[in-house]
N, C-alpha and C positions, 0 to 999 in steps of 0.2 A: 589421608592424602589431601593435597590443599587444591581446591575449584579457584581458578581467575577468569572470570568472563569479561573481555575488553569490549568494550563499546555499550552501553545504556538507551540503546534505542528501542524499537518495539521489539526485535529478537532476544535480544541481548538482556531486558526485563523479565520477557517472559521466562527465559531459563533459569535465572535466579530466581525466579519465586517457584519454577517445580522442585529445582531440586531443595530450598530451604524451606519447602514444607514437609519435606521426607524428614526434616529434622539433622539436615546434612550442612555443613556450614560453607557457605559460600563469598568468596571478594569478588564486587561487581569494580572495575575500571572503568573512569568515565573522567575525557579530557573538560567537557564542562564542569563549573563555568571558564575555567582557565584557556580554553583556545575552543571556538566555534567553526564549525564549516561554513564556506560562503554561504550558505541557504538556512541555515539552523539560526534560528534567536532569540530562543528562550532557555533559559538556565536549569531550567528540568527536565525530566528522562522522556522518553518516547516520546519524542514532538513529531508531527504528524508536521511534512515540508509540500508535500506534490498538493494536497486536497485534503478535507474535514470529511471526506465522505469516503467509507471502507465499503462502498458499495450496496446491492442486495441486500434484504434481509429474507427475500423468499427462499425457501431451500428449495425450489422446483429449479431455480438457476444456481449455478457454478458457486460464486458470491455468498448465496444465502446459504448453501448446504456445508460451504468450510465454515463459516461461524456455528452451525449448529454441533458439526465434529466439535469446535472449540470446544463450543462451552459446554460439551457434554464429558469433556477431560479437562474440566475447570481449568480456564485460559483465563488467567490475571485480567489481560486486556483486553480481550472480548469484554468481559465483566463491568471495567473501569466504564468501556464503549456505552456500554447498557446505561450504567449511573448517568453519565455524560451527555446526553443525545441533542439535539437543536433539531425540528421539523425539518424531513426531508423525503414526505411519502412513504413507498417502500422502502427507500434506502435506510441503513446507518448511517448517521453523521453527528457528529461530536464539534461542540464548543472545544476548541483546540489547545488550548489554556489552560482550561478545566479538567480534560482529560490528562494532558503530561500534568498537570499540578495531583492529581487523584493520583496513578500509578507513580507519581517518586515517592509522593507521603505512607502509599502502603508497604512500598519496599525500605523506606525505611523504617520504618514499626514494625519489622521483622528481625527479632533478636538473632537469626540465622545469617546475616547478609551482612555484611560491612560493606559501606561505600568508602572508596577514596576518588579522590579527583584527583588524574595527573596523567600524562599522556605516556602511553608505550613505545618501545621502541626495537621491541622484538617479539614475536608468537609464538615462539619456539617454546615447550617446555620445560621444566628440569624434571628431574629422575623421581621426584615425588610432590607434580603436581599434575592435575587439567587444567588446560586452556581453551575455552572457548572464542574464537576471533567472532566477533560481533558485531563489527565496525562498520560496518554497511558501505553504502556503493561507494561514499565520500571519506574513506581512510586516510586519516592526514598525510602529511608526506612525511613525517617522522617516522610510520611505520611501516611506509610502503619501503621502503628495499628490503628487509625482512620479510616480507608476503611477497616479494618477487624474487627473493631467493629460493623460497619453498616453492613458490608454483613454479616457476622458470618463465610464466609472462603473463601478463594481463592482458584481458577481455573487455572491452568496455561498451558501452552504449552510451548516445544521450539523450537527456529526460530532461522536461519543461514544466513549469508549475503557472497556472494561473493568476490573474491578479484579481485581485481586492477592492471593492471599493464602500464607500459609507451608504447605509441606508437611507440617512436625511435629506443624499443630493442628489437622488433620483429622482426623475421627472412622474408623479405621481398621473398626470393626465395621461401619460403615455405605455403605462406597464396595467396588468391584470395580477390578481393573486388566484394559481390554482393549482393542483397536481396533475402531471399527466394522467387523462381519462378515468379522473375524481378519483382516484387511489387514494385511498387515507387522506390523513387532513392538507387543505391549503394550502403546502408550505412553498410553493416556490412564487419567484415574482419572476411572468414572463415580461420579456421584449419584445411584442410584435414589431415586424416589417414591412412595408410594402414589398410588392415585385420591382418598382422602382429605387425604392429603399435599400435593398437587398443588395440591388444589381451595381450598385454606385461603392454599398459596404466591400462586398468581393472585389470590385476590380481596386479601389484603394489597400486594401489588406495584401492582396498576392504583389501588390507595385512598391508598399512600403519599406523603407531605409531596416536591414535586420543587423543586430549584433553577431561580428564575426567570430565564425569559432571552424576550426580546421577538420577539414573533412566530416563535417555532421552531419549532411544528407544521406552517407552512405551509413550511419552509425546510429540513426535514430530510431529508438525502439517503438514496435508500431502504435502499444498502450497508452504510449506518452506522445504521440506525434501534436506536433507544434500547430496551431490551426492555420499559420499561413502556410506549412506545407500540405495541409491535408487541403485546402485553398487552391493551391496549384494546380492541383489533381482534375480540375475543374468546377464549375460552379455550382452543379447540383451536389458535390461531394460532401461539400457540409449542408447545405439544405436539405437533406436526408441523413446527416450526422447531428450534430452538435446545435445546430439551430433547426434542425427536423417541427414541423407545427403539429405534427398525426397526437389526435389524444388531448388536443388544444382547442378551447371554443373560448374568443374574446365577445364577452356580454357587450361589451359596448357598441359595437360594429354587426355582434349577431351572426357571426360569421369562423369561420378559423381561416386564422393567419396568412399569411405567402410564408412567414419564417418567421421563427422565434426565436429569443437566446436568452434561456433560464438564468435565472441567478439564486445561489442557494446559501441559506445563513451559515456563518461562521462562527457567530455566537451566540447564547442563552439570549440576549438582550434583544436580539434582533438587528444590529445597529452595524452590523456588518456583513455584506456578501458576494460571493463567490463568484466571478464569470462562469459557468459549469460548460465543461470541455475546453476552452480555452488558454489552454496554455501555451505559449508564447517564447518566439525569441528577438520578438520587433525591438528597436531601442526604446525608450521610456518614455519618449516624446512622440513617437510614433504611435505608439500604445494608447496615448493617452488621444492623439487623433483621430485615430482612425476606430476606436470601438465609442468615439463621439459622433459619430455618423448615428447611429442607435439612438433614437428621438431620445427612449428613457434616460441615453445614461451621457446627454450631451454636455452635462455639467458635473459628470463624476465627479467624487473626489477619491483619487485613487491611494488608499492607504499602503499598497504593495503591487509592484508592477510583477510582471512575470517576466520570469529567468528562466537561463536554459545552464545547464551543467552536464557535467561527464561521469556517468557512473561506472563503477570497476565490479566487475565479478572474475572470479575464477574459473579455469576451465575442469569444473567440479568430474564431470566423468571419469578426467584420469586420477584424479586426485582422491575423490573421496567415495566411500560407500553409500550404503541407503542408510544408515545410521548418522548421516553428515557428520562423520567421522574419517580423519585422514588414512589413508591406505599405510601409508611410511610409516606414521608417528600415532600410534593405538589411543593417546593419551591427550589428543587436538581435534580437537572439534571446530565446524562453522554454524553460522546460523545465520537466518536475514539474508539482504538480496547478496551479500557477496556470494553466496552457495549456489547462486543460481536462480533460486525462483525469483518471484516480481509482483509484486503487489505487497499493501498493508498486512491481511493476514494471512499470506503467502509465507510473509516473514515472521509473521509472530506462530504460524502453524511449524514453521524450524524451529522456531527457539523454543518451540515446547516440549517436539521432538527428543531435542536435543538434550534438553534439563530433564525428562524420563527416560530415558537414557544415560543419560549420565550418572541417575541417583541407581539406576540397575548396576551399571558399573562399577559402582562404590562398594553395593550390598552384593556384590560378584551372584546377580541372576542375568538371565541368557535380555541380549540387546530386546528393544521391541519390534519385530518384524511384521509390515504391515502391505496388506497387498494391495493390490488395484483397486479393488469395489468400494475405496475409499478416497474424498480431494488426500488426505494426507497422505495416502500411503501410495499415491500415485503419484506425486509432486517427488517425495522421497523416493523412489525409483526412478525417476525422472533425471534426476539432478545425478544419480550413480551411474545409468545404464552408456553404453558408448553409444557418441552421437558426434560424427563428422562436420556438421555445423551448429554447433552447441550455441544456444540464447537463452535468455531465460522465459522463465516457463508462469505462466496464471495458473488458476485455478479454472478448468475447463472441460466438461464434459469428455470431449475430444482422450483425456489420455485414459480413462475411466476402462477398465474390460469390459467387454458386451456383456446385455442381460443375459440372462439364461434364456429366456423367450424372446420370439418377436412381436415388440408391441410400434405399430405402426403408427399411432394416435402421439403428436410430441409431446405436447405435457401430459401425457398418459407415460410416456416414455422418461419423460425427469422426472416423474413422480417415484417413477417406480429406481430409477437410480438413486433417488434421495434417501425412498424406505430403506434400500440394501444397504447404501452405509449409515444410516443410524442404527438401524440393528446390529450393524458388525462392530461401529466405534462403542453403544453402549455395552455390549460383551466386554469390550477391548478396557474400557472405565472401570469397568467390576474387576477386570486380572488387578489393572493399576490399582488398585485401591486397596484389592486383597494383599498383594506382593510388597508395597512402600509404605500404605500409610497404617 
């Protein structure tokens, strides 16, 4: 039977590479380089569009304990993640370049894989293939009246992505290097602020000219909210968010801050980085205004402004199973944020799902069924079970089953959530391994 998985992004890699190491031959579809989405602009596979940072690495948080699931069922892109890193504390964060340039060169040195390039225009399959729709939130419009034939409607949300700017034309007098409350090495540049500084930054940000987009304050998803809306909220919203000082002491003053706003590298060189939390729907001239209020960054140079877009998901409960496999159609599959979750490896813990699975399918043993006490197997019920105001879903304590005990102490409490699913995913690794490879 022939595998097509349409789309080449973090989901849509990671399933071609489980099932073409079962030794199962798989066509990965990918419209680059021939047609790009408004946000994508690089020519290789799983570009990373919102942020360089896939969050955690502690498994005591939500973040840190799905990467650990990953890579304990060897995740392509977790892996690449690890190769790939730029200084970011606790976090992972990846050279974004270097990460999509590392995951297309190893899928293609995979004798199992054919790539084509060339855009779809329907998901449907025929009588002796799989399809995996992989397309994530930004499906072109060539493919979308076939995915809205099948769902009967789309779901959408919109998402903002932060701007960019050069490390050389930051105001060196005016920033510190450190991580919050010395966590691993030094890798951020703060921006302190005064309380007058602040108070001029806020009221300019919530007043500034935004790019218009139809009905987006009712549709904006909360992970990705735009910082002039989280702004609005009022003023201490983001000075206990995103420019939060707790965990900050600037040596030069001897003091910590009124407010900070980190900025974190983008690449191996250092030579670029990241507003962190700021993502944006100001126009590009406002942008470039109003985060000049910020002593450090009054001469940015801004290499990428932040955008705001409309992402599509499905309304996965009526549609698909916990195998993010269609109900209708036994032989279609999703993966990535159109299934519903939300996040980096939200979406690549689908497409992994999904590509173990699929190579079960092939070798006719039973789907993999995974329960709560696990991010993946929680996520995966998540996106199946019926839900009257369906959104999509992180990686979050919250859907996890209670322990068996009460442990009252909270990181006593994510500790002991984190042992339960590593114990039960590395069980879960030894079946895969005995069963496919």
């Amino acid at each position: 039977m022939k595998i097509k998985i349409i789309g080449a992004g973090l989901a849509g890699c990671e399933c071609a590479y489980q099932i073409a190491k079962c030794g199962i031959a798989v066509t990965l579809i990918e419209s680059k380089p021939l047609a790009h989405s408004p946000v994508h602009k690089l020519d290789t596979y799983a570009e990373l569009v919102c942020s360089n940072s896939l969050k955690s690495n502690d498994i005591s948080t939500a973040g840190g304990l799905i990467k650990q699931e990953l890579r304990l069922l060897d995740s392509l892109l977790i892996n690449s993640a690890d190769k790939t890193t730029v200084p970011a504390g606790s976090a992972l964060a990846v050279d974004r370049e270097e990460f999509s340039r590392l995951v297309t060169s190893r899928l293609q040195a995979m004798p199992n894989i054919e790539i084509i390039n060339r855009e779809e225009d329907s998901i449907l399959p025929s009588n002796d293939e799989i399809v995996v729709v992989a397309t994530g939130p930004l499906t072109s419009q060539k493919l979308l009246p076939s995915l809205q034939a099948f769902s009967g409607e789309f779901l959408h949300f919109y998402d903002a992505v932060a701007p960019i700017v050069t490390a050389e034309s930051l105001d060196k007098s005016n920033y510190f290097i450190a991580s919050r409350y010395d966590r691993g090495e030094k890798d951020y540049i703060n921006c302190p602020l005064t309380k007058q500084q602040f108070e001029i930054f806020w009221h300019e940000l919530i007043s500034a000219q935004r790019a218009t987009l139809k009905d987006y304050e009712k549709n904006v998803f909360e992970g990705c909210m735009p910082i002039e809306v989280m702004a609005s909220r009022g003023i201490e919203t983001i000075r206990y968010g995103m420019f939060k000082p707790v965990g900050l002491f600037n040596p030069a003053e001897n003091l910590r801050p009124y407010a900070v706003l980190q900025l974190r590298k983008e690449n191996v060189e250092g030579s670029l980085y990241n507003l962190v939390g700021c993502q944006t729907n100001l126009l590009f001239g406002e942008q470039k205004r109003v985060f000049g209020l910020i002593p450090a960054l009054a001469n940015a140079e801004f290499v990428r402004y932040g955008v705001m877009h409309k992402n599509i998901f499905i309304n996965s409960p009526d549609l698909l199973n916990n195998f993010f496999q269609s109900k209708q159609y036994p032989n279609l599959f999703f993966a990535g944020q159109i299934s519903g979750v939300e996040g980096y490896c939200e979406s690549i813990a689908s497409g992994l799902l999904c590509g173990i699975n699929i190579a079960r399918f092939i070798k006719k043993l039973p789907l993999l069924t995974l329960d709560n006490s696990t991010i993946l197997g929680a996520l995966s019920n998540y996106i199946s079970n019926k839900n009257s105001n369906f959104q999509p879903m992180n990686a979050n304590f919250g859907i996890l089953s209670p322990l068996d005990q009460i442990i009252k102490d909270k990181k006593a409490k994510k500790m002991a959530y984190a042992e339960r699913s590593i114990n039960n995913i590395s069980k879960i690794a030894q079946t895969i391994k005995g069963d496919l490879l």
